[in-house]
C-alpha positions as CSV (number, residue, x, y, z in Angstrom):
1,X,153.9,132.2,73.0
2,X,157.0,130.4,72.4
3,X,157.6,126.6,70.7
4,X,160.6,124.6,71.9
5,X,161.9,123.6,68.5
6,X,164.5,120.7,70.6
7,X,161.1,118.4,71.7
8,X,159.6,116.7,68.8
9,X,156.3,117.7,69.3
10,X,156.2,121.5,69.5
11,X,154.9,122.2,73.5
12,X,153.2,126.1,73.9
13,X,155.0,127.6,76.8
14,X,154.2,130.8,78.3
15,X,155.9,133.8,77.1
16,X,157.3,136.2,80.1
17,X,155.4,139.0,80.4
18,X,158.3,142.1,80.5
19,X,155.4,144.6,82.3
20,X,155.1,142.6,85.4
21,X,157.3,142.0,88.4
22,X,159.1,139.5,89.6
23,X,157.0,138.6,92.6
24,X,153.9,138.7,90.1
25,X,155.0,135.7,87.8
26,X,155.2,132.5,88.9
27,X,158.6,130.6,89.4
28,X,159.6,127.3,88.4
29,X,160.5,126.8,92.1
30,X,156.5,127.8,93.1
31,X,155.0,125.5,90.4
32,X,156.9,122.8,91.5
33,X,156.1,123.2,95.2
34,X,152.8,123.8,94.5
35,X,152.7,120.2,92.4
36,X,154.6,118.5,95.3
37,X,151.9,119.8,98.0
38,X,149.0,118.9,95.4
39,X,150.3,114.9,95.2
40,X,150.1,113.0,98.2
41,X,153.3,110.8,99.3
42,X,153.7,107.4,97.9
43,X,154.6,104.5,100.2
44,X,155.1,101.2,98.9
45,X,154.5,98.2,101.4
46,X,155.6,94.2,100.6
47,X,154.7,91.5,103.1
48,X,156.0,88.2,103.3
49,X,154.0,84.8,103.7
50,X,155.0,82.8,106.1
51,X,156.0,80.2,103.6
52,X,158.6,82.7,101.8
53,X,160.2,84.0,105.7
54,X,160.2,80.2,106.4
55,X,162.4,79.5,102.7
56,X,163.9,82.5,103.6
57,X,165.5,81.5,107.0
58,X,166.3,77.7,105.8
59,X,167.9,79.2,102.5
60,X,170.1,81.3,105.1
61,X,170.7,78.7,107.6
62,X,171.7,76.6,104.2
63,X,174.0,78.7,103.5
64,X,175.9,79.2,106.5
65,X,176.8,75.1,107.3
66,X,178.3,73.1,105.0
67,X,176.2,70.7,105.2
68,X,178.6,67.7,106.3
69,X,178.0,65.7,109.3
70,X,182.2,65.8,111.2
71,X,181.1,63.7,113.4
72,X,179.9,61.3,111.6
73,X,183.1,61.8,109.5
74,X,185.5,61.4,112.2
75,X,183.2,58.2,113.4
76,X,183.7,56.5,110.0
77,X,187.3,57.6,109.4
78,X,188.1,55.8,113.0
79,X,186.0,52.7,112.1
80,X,187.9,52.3,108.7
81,X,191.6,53.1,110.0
82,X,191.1,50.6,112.7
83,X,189.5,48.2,110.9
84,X,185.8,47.7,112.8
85,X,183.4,49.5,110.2
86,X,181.7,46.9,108.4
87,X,179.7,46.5,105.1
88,X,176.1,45.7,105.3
89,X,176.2,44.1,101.8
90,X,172.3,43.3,101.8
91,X,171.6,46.4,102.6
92,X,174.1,48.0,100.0
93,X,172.5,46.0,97.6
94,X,169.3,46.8,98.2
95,X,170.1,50.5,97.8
96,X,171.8,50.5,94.7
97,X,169.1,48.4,93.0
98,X,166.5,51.1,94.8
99,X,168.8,53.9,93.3
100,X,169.0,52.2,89.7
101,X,165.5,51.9,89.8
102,X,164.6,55.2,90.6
103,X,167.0,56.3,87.9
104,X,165.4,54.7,84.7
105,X,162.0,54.3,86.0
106,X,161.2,57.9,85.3
């Protein structure tokens, strides 16, 4: 028997037996075949909830717009060069009050 002095914990290891042949003792290649045909195949499987494919298609369609409205842009750019878009200022009002209150309420 032989120890393996570089391993912390000294590991018995067969020693080779000089009588027998080749073809009687067991290769490192045989063992490890042998231990690869003994252990069966490991798959690993995930699946999805609908909920996380649904995030996971708006988070990619998010990501490919910009998220601005041009025609709307080009709509108010026109209104304000030529001089038609008008201000709603009850309405404004009413929003930045909604907005404020939103803001220190919580």
């Amino acid at each position: 028997m032989v120890n393996n002095i570089n391993k912390t914990t000294a590991t018995p290891t067969p020693a080779v037996d000089t009588n027998k042949s080749a073809a009687q003792q067991p290769s490192a290649e045989n063992a490890r075949a042998q231990s690869a045909s003994v252990s069966a195949p490991r798959q690993d499987a995930v699946s999805l909830t609908p909920q996380a494919q649904q995030m996971s298609n708006l988070t990619k369609k998010a990501a490919s717009e910009s998220g601005i409205n041009q025609e709307k842009v080009d709509k108010v750019k026109k209104a304000l060069a030529d001089g038609s878009y008008k201000v709603d200022v009850d309405r404004l009002a009413a929003k930045i009050a909604q907005f404020e209150a939103d803001l220190f309420d919580r």
